[in-house]
Backbone atoms as SQL, in Angstrom:
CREATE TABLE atoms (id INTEGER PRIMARY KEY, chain TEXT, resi INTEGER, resn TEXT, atom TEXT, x REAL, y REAL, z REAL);
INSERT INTO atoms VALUES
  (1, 'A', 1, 'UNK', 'N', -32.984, -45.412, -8.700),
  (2, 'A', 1, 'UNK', 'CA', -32.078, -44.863, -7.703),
  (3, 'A', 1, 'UNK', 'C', -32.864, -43.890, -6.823),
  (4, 'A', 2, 'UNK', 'N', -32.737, -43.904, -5.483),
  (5, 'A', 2, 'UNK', 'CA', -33.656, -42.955, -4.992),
  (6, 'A', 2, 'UNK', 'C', -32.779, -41.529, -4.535),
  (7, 'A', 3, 'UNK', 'N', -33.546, -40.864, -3.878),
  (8, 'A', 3, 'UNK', 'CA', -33.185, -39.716, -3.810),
  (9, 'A', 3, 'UNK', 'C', -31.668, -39.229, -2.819),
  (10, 'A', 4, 'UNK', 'N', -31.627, -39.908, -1.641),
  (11, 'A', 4, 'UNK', 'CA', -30.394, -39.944, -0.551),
  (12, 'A', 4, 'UNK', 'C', -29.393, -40.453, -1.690),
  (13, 'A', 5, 'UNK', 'N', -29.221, -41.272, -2.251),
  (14, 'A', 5, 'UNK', 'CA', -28.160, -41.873, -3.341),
  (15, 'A', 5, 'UNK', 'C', -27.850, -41.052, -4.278),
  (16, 'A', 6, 'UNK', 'N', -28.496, -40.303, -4.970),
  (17, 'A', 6, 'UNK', 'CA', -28.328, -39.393, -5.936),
  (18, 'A', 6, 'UNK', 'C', -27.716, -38.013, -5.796),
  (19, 'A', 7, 'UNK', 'N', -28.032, -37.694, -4.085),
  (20, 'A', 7, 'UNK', 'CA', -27.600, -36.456, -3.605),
  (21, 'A', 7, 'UNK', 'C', -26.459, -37.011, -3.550),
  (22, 'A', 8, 'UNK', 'N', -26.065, -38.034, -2.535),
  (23, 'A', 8, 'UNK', 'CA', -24.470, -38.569, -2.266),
  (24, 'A', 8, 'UNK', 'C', -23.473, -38.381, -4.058),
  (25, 'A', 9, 'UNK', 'N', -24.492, -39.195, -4.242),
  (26, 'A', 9, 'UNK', 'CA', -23.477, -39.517, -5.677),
  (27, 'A', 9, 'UNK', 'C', -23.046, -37.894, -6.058),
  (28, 'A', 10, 'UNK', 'N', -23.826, -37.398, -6.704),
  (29, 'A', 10, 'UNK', 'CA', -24.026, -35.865, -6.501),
  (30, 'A', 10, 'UNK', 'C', -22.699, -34.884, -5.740),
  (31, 'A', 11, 'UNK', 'N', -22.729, -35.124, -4.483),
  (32, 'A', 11, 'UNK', 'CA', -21.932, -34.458, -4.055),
  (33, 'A', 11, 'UNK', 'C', -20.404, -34.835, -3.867),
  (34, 'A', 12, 'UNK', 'N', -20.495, -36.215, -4.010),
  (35, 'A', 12, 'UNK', 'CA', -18.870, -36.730, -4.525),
  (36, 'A', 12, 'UNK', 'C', -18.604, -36.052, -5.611),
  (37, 'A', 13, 'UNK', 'N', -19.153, -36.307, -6.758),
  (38, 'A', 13, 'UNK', 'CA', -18.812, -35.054, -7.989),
  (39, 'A', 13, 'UNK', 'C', -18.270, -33.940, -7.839),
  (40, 'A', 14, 'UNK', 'N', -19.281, -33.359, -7.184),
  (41, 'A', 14, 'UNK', 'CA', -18.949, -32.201, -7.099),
  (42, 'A', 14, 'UNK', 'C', -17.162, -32.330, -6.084),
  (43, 'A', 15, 'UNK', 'N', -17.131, -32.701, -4.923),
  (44, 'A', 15, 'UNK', 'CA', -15.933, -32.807, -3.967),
  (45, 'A', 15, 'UNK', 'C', -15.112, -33.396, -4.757),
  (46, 'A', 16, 'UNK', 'N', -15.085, -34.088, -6.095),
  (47, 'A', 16, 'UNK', 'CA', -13.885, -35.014, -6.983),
  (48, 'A', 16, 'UNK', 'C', -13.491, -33.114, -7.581),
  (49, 'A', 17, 'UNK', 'N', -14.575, -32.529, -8.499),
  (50, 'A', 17, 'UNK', 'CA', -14.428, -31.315, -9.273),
  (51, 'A', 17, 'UNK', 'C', -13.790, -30.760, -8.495),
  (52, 'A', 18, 'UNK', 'N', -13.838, -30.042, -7.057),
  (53, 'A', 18, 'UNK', 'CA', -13.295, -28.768, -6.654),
  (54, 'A', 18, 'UNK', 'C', -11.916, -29.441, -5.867),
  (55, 'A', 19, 'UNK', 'N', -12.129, -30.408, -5.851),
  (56, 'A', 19, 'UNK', 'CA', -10.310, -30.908, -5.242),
  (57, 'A', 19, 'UNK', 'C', -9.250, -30.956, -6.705),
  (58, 'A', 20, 'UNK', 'N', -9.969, -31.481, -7.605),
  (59, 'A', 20, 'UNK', 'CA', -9.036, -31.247, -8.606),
  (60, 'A', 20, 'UNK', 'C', -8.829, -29.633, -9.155),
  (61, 'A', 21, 'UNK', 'N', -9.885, -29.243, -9.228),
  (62, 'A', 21, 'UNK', 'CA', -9.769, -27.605, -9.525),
  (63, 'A', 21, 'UNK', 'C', -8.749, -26.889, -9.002),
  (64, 'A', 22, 'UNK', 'N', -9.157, -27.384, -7.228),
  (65, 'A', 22, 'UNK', 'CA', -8.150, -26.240, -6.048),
  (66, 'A', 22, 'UNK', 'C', -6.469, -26.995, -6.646),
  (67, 'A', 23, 'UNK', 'N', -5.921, -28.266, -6.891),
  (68, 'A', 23, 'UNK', 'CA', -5.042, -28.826, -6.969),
  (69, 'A', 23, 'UNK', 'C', -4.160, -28.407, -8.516),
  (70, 'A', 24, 'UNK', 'N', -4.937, -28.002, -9.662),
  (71, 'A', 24, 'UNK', 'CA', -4.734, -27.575, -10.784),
  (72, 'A', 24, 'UNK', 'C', -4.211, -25.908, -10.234),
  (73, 'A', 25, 'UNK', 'N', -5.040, -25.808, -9.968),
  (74, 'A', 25, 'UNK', 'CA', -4.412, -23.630, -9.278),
  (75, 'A', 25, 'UNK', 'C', -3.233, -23.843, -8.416),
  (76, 'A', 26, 'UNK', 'N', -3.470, -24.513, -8.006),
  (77, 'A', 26, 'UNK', 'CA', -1.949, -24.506, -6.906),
  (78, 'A', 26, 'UNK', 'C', -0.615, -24.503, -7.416),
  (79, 'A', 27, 'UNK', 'N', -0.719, -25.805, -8.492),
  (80, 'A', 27, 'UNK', 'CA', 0.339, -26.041, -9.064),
  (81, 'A', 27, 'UNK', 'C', 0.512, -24.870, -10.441),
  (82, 'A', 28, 'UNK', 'N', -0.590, -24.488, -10.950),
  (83, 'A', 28, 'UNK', 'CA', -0.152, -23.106, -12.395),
  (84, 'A', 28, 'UNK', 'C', 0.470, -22.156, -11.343),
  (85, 'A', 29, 'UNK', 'N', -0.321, -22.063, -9.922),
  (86, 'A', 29, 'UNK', 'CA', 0.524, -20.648, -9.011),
  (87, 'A', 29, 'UNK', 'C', 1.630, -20.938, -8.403),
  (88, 'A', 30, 'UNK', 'N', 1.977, -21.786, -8.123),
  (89, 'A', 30, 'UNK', 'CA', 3.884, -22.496, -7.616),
  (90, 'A', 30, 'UNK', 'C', 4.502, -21.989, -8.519),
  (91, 'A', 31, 'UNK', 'N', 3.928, -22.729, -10.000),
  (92, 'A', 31, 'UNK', 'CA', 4.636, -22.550, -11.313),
  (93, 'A', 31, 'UNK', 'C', 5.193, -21.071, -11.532),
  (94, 'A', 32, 'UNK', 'N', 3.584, -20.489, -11.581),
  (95, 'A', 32, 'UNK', 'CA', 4.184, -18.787, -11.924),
  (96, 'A', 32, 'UNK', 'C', 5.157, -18.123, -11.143),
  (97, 'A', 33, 'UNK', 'N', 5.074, -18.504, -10.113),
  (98, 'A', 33, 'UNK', 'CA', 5.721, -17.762, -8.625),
  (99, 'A', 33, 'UNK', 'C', 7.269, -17.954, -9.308),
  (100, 'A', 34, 'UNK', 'N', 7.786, -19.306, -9.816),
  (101, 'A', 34, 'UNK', 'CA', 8.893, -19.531, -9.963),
  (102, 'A', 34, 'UNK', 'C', 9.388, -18.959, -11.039),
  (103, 'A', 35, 'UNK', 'N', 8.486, -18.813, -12.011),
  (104, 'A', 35, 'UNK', 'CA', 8.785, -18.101, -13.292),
  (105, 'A', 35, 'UNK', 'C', 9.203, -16.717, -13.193),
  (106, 'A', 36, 'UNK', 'N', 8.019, -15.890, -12.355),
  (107, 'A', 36, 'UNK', 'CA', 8.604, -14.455, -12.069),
  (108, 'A', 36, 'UNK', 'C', 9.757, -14.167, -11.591),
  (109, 'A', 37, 'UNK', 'N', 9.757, -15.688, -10.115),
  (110, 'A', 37, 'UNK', 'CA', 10.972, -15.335, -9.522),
  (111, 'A', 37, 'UNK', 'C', 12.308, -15.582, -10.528),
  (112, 'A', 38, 'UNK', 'N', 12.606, -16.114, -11.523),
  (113, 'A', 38, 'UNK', 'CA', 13.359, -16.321, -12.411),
  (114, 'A', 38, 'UNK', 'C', 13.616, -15.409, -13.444),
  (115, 'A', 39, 'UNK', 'N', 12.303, -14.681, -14.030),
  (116, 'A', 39, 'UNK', 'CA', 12.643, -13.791, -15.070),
  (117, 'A', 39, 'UNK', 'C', 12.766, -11.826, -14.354),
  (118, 'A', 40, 'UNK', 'N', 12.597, -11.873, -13.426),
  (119, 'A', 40, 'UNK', 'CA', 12.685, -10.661, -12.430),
  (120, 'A', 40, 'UNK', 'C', 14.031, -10.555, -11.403),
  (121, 'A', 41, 'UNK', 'N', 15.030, -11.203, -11.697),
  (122, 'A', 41, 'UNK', 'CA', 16.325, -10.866, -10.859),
  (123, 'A', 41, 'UNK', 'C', 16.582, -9.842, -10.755),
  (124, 'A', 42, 'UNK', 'N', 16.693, -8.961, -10.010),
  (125, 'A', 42, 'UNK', 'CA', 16.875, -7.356, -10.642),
  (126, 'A', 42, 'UNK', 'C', 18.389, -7.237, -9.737),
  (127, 'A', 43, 'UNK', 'N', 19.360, -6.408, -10.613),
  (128, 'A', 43, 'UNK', 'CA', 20.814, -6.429, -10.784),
  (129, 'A', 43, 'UNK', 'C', 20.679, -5.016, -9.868),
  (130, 'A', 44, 'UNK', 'N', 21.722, -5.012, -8.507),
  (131, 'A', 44, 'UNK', 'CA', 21.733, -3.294, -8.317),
  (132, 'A', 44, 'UNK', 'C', 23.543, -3.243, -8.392),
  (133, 'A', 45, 'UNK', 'N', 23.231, -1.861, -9.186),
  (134, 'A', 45, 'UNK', 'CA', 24.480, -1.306, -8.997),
  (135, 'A', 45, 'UNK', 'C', 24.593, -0.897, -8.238),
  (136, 'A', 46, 'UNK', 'N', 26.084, -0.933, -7.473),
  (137, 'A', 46, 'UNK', 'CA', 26.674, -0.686, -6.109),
  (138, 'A', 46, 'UNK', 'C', 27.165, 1.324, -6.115),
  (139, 'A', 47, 'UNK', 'N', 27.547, 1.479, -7.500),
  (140, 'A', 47, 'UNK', 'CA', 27.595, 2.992, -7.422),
  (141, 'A', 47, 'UNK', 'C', 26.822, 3.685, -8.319),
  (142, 'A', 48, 'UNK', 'N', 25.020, 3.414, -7.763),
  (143, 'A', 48, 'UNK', 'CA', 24.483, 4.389, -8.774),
  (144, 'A', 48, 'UNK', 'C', 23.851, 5.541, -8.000),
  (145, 'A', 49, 'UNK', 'N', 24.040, 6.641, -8.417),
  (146, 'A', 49, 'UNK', 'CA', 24.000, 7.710, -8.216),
  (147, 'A', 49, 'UNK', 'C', 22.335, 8.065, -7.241),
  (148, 'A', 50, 'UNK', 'N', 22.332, 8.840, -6.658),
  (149, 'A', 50, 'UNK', 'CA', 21.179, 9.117, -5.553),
  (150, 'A', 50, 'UNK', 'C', 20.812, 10.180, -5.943),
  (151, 'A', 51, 'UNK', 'N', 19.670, 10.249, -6.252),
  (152, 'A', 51, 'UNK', 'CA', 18.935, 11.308, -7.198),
  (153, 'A', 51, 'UNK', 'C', 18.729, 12.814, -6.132),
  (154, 'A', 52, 'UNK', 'N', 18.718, 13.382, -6.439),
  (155, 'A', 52, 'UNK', 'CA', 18.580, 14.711, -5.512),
  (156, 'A', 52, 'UNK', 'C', 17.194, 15.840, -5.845),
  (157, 'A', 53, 'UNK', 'N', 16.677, 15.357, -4.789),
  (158, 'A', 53, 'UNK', 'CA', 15.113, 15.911, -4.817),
  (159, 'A', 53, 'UNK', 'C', 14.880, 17.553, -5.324),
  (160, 'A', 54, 'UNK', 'N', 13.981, 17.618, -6.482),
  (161, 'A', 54, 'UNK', 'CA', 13.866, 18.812, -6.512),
  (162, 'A', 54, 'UNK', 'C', 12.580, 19.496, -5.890),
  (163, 'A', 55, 'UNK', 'N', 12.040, 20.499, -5.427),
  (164, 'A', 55, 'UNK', 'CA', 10.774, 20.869, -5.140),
  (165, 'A', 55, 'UNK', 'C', 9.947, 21.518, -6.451),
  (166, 'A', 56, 'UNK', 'N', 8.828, 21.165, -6.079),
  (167, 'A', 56, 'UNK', 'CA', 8.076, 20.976, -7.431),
  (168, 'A', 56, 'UNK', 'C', 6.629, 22.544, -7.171),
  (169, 'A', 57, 'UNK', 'N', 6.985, 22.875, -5.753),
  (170, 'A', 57, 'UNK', 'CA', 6.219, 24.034, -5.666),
  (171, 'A', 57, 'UNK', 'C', 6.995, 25.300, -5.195),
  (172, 'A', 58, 'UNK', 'N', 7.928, 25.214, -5.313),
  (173, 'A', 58, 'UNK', 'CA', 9.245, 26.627, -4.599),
  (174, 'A', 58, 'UNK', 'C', 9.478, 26.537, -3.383),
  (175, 'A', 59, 'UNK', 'N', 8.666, 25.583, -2.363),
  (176, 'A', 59, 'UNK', 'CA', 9.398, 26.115, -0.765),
  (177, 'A', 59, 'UNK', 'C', 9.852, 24.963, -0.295),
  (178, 'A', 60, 'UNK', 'N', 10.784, 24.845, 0.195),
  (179, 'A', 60, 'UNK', 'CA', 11.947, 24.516, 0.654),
  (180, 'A', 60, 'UNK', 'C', 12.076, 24.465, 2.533),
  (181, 'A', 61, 'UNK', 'N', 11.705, 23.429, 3.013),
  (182, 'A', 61, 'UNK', 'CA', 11.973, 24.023, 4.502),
  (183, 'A', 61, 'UNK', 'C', 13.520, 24.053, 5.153),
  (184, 'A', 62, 'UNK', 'N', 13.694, 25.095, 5.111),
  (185, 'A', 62, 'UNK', 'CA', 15.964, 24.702, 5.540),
  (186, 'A', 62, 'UNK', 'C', 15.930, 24.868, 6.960),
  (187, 'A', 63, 'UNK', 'N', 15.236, 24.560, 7.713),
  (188, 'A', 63, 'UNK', 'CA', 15.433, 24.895, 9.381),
  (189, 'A', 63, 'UNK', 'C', 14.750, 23.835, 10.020),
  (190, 'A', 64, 'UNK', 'N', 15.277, 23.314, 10.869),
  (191, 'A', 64, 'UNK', 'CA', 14.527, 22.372, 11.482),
  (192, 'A', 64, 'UNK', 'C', 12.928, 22.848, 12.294),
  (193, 'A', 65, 'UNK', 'N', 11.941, 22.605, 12.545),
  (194, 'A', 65, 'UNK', 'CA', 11.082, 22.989, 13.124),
  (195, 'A', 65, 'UNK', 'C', 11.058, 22.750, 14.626),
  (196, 'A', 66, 'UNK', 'N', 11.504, 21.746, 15.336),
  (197, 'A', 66, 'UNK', 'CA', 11.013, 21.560, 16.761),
  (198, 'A', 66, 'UNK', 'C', 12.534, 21.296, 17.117),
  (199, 'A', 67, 'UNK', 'N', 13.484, 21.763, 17.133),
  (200, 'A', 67, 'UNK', 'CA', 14.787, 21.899, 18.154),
  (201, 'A', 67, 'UNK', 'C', 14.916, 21.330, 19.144),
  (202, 'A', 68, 'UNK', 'N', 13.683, 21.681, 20.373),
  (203, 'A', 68, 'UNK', 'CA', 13.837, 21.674, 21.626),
  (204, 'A', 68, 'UNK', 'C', 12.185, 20.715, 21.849),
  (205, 'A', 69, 'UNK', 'N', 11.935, 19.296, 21.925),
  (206, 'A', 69, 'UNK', 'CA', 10.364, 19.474, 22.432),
  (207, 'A', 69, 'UNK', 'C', 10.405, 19.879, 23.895),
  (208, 'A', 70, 'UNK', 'N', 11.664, 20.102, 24.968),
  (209, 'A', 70, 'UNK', 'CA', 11.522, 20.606, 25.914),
  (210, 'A', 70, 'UNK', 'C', 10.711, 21.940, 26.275),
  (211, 'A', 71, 'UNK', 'N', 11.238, 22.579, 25.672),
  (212, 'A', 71, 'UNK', 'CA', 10.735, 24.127, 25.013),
  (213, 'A', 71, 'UNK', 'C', 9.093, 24.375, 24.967),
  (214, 'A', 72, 'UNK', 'N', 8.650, 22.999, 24.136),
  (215, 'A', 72, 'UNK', 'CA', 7.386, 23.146, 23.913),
  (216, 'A', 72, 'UNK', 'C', 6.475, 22.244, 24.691),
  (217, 'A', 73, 'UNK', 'N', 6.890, 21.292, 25.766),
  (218, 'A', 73, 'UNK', 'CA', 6.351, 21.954, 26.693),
  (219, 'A', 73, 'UNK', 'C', 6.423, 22.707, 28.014),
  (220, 'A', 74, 'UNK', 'N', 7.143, 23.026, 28.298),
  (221, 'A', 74, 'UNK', 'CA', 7.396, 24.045, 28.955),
  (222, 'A', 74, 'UNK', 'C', 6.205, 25.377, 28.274),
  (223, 'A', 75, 'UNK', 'N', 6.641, 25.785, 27.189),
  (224, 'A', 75, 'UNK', 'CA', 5.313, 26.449, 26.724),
  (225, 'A', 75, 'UNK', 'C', 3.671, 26.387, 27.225),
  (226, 'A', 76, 'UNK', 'N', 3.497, 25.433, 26.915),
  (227, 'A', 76, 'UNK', 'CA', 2.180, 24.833, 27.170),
  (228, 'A', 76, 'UNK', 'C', 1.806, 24.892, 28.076),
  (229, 'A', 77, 'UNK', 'N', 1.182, 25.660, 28.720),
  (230, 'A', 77, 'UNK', 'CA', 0.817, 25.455, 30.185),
  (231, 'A', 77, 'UNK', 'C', -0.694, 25.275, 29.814),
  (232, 'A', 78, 'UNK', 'N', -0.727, 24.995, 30.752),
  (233, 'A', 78, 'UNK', 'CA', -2.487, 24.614, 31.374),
  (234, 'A', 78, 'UNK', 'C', -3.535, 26.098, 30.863),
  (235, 'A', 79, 'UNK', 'N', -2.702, 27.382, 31.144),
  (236, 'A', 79, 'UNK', 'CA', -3.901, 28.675, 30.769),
  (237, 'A', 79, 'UNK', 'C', -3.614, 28.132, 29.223),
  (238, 'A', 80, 'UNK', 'N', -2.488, 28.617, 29.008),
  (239, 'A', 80, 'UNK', 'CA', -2.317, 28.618, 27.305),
  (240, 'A', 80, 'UNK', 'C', -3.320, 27.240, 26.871),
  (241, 'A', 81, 'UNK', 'N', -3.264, 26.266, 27.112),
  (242, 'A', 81, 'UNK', 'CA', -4.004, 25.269, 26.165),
  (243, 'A', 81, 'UNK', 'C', -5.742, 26.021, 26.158),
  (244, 'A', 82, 'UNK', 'N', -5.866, 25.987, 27.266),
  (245, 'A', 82, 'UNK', 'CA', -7.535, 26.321, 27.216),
  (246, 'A', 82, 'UNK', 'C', -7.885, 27.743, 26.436),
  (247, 'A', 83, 'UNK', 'N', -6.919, 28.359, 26.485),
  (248, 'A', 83, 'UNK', 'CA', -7.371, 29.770, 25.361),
  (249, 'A', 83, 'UNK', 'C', -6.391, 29.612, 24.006),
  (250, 'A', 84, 'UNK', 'N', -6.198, 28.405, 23.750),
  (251, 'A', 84, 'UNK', 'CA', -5.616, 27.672, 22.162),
  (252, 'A', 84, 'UNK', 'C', -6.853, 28.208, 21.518),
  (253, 'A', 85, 'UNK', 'N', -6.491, 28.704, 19.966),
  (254, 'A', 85, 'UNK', 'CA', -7.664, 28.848, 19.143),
  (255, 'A', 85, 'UNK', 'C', -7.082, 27.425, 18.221),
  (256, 'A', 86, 'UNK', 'N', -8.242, 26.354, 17.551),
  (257, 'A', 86, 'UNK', 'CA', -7.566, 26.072, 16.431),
  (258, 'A', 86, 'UNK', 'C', -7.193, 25.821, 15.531),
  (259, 'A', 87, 'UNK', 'N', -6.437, 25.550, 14.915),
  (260, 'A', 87, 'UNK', 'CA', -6.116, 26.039, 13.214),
  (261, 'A', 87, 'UNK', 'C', -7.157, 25.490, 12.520),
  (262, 'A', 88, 'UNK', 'N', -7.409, 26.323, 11.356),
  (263, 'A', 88, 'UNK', 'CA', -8.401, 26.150, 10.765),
  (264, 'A', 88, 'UNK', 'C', -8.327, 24.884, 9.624),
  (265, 'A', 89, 'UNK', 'N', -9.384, 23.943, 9.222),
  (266, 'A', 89, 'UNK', 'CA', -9.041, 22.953, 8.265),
  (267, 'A', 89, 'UNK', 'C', -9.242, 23.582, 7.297),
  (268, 'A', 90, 'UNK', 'N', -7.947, 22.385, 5.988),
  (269, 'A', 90, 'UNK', 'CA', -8.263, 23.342, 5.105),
  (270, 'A', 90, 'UNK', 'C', -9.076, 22.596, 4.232),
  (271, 'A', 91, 'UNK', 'N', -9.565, 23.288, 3.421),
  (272, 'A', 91, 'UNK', 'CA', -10.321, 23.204, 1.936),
  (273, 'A', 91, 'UNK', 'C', -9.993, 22.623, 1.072),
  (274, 'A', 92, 'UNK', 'N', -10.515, 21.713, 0.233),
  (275, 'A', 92, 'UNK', 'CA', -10.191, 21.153, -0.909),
  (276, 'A', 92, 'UNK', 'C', -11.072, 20.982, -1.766),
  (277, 'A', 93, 'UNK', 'N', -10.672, 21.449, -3.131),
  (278, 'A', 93, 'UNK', 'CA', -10.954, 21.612, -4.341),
  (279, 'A', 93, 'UNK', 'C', -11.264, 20.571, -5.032),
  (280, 'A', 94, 'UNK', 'N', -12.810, 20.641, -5.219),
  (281, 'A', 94, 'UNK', 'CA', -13.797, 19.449, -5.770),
  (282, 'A', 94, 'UNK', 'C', -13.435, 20.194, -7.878),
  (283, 'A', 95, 'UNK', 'N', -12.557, 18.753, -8.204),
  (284, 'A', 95, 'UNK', 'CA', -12.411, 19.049, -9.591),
  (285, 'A', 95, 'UNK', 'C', -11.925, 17.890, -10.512),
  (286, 'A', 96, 'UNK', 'N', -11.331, 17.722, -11.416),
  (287, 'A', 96, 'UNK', 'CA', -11.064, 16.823, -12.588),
  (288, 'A', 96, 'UNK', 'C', -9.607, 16.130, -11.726),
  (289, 'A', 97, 'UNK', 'N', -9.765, 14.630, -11.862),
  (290, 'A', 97, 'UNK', 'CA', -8.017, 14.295, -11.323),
  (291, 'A', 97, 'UNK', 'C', -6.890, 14.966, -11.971),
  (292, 'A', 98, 'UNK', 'N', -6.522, 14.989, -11.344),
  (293, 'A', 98, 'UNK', 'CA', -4.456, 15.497, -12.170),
  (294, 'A', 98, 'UNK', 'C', -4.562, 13.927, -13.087),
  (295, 'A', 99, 'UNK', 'N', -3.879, 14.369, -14.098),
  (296, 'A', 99, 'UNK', 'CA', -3.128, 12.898, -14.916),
  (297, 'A', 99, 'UNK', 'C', -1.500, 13.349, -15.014),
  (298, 'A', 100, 'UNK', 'N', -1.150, 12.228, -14.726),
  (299, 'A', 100, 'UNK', 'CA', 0.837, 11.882, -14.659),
  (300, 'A', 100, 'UNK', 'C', 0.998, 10.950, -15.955),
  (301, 'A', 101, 'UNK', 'N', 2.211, 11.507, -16.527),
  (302, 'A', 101, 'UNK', 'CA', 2.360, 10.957, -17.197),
  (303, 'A', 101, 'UNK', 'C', 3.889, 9.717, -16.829),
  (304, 'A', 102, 'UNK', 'N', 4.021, 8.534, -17.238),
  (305, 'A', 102, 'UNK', 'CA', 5.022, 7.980, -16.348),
  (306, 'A', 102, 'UNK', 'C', 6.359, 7.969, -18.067),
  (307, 'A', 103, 'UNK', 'N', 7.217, 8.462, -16.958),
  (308, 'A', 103, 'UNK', 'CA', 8.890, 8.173, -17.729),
  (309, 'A', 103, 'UNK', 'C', 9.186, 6.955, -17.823),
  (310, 'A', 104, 'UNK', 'N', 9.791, 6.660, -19.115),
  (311, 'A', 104, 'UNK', 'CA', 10.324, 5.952, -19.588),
  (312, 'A', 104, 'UNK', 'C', 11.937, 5.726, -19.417);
């Protein structure tokens, strides 16, 4: 057998292998898709209660911040922007991750 024949032959193999391969995955992933979608119905109750946020560091913002954006700009003028100082970035603390623990 010479060499052009052997590659051919060769690469039919291989193109028989990866069509059946890709054709085997397709159908286990249809499959699963249907399975999850079957064992994952998830039921909502129509009156369950809406959890009410607590703050987890003490502050609380109770006022709206920007009321008016009219206001602000009107503020803004042209001197004011150019003698803006501004805010400084902040810092963050190079250390061990937080770990959460998850509820049950």
């Amino acid at each position: 057998m010479n060499q052009t024949r052997k590659m051919w032959a060769s690469a039919a193999a291989v193109g028989v292998i990866l069509v059946g391969g890709a054709t085997v995955a397709a159908a286990a992933s249809a499959g699963r898709v249907e399975q999850a979608r079957a064992e994952t119905q998830a039921k909502i109750r129509e009156s369950a209660p809406k959890p009410t946020p607590t703050p987890t560091d003490g502050f609380v913002v109770s006022k709206e911040i920007n009321p008016d954006p009219g206001k602000v700009l009107d503020y803004w003028t042209e001197q004011r922007m150019e003698s803006a100082e501004p805010m400084p970035m902040p810092e963050v603390e190079v250390g061990p991750a937080d770990t959460f623990e998850l509820a049950e």
